[in-house]
N, C-alpha and C positions, 0 to 999 in steps of 0.2 A: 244415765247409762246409754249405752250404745246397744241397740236391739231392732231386729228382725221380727215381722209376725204377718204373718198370712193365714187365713182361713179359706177350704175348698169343702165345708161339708154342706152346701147348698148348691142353689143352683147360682150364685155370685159368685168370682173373684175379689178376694178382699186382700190386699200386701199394705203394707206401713214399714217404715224404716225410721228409726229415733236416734238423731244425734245426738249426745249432750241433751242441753235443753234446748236445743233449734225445735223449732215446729216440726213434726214427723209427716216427711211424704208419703203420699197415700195414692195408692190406685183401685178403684173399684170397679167391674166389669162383669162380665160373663162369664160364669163357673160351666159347671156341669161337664160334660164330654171335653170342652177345652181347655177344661183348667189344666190337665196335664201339659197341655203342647203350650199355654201361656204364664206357667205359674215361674221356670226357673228366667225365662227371658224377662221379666217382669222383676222379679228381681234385679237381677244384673242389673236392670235399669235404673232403677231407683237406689241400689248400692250408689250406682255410681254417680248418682247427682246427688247423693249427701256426701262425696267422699271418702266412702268405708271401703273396707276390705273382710271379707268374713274372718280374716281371723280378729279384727277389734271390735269384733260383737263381743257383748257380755251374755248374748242367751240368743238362740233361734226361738221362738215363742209361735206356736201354734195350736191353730183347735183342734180336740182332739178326737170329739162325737158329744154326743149322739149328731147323727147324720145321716148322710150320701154316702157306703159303704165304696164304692170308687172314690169318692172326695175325699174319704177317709183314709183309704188306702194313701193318695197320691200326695195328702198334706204332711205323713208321716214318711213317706220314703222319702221326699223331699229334704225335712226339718234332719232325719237322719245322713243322709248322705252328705249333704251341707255339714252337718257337724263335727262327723267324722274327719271331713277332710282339713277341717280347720281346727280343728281340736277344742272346738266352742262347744257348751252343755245345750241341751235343750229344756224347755218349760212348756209342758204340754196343758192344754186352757180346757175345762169344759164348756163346751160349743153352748149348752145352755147358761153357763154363768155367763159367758159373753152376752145373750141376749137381755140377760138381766141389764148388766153396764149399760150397752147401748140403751136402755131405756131409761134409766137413770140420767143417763148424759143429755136426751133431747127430751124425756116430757117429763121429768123429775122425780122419776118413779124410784119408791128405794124399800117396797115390799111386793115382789115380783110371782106371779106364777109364770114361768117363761115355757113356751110351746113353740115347740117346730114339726112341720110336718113330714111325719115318717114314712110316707104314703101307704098305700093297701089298704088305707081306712082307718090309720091309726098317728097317735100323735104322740112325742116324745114331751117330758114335762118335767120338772123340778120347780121348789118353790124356792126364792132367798128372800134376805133381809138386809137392807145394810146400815150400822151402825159403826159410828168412831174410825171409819176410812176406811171399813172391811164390810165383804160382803158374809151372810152366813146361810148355807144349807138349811134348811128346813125338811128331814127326811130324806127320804133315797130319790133315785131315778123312780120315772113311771113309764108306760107305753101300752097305750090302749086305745079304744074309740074315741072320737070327741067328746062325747055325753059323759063318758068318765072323768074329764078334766073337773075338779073342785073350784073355786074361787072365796077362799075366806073373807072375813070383812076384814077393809084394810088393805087389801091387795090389788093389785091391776095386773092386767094378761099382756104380754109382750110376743111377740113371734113373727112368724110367718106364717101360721096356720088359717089366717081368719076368712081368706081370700078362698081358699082349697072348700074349708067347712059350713063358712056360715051361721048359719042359726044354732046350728047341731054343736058350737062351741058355745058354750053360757050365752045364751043372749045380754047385751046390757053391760053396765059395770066400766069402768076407766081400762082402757087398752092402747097399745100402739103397736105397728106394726115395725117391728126391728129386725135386724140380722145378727149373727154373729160377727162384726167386724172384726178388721185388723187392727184397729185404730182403738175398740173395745179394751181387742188383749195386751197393746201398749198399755193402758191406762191402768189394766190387773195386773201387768208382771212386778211392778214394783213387789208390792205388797207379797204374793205370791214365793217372789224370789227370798225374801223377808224371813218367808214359813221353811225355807228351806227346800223348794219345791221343783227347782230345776236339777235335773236329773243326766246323766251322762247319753252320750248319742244313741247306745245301744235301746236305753228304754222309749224312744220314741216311736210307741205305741199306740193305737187306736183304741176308744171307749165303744165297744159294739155294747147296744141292749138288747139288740134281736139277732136272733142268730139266722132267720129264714129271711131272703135277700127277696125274692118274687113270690108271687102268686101264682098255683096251678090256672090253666084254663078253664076247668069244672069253677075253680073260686071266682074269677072273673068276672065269667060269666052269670055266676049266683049274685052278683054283686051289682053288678049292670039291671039284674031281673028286681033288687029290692029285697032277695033273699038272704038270707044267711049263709053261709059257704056249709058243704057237710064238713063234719071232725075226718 
């Protein structure tokens, strides 16, 4: 297949482009504030040194959240506008099953608790499994403290959280520390698109789990002191 995929719900830039079976180019860089003003240039660029044209994409493929609620925003106006004008579907990635993949792809990990960090003192988490070329959910999304993340036996912690939290995530236990790549949601879309799961321009929407984006100054502050924030 011929496929697009970038992810901006971190603080990285992550784009991949798949021709055929050529090897997929990949640019990894700096997200955050920039990803806006670097993600459609970044494209282009990389369209144009596999030779594509958006409209012989078979899928825009992007992460979808949990995340960077700006990252979020800008991966989906993006995947949408692109698709609309090419009249290509989109296939929207959960940002944590990406981090699953990525950990299976470099420390061989294939029963994942995946955590990314949500900030305010909280962490985004899902657990998978993969068997027969697929990955599988175990339970819903989570978002809470570090000390809440679980670790079953069996399993290894993937993220980017372990830097932010430290000790306060499980101490111990097989981990690594991943991203949601681009290069990830190439390696899911197949399967994905499989399921049926690429959806027309319009639904390229964002997975929020939290709906409160900051922190008051009173919570900050309570935070910084070692307290608890008041309700």
């Amino acid at each position: 297949m011929n496929l697009l995929a970038f992810d901006t719900s971190t603080e990285a830039l992550s784009v991949a482009v798949q021709r055929g079976n050529a090897l997929p180019l990949v640019h990894e860089g700096a997200g955050g504030a920039q990803a806006s003003a670097g993600l459609i240039p970044t494209i282009q660029t990389l369209l144009g040194r596999a030779g594509l044209r958006l409209q012989e994409l078979d899928a825009i493929v992007f992460g979808r959240g949990p995340g960077s609620f700006t990252g979020l925003r800008t991966a989906c106006s993006v995947a949408q506008g692109l698709a609309f004008g090419a009249g290509t579907p989109v296939l929207p990635v959960d940002t944590l099953l990406a981090v699953a993949e990525e950990a299976r792809a470099t420390a061989g990990f294939e029963c994942v608790i995946a955590v990314l960090d949500a900030r305010m003192d909280e962490i985004y988490s899902a657990a998978y499994v993969y068997g027969k070329g697929r990955w599988r959910q175990e339970g819903d999304f989570a978002l809470g403290p570090p000390e809440s993340v679980r670790l079953p036996d069996g399993f290894a912690m993937a993220g980017n959280a372990f830097a932010a939290y430290g000790d306060r995530l499980l101490p111990g236990g097989p981990r690594a520390a991943t991203l949601p790549t681009a290069a990830a949601l190439l390696r899911l879309a197949p399967a994905l698109m499989d399921a049926g799961l690429a959806v027309p321009a319009a639904q390229a929407l964002p997975l929020y789990i939290r709906d409160k984006v900051a922190q008051t100054t009173a919570e900050r502050a309570a935070i910084r002191a070692g307290q608890a924030p008041r309700p």
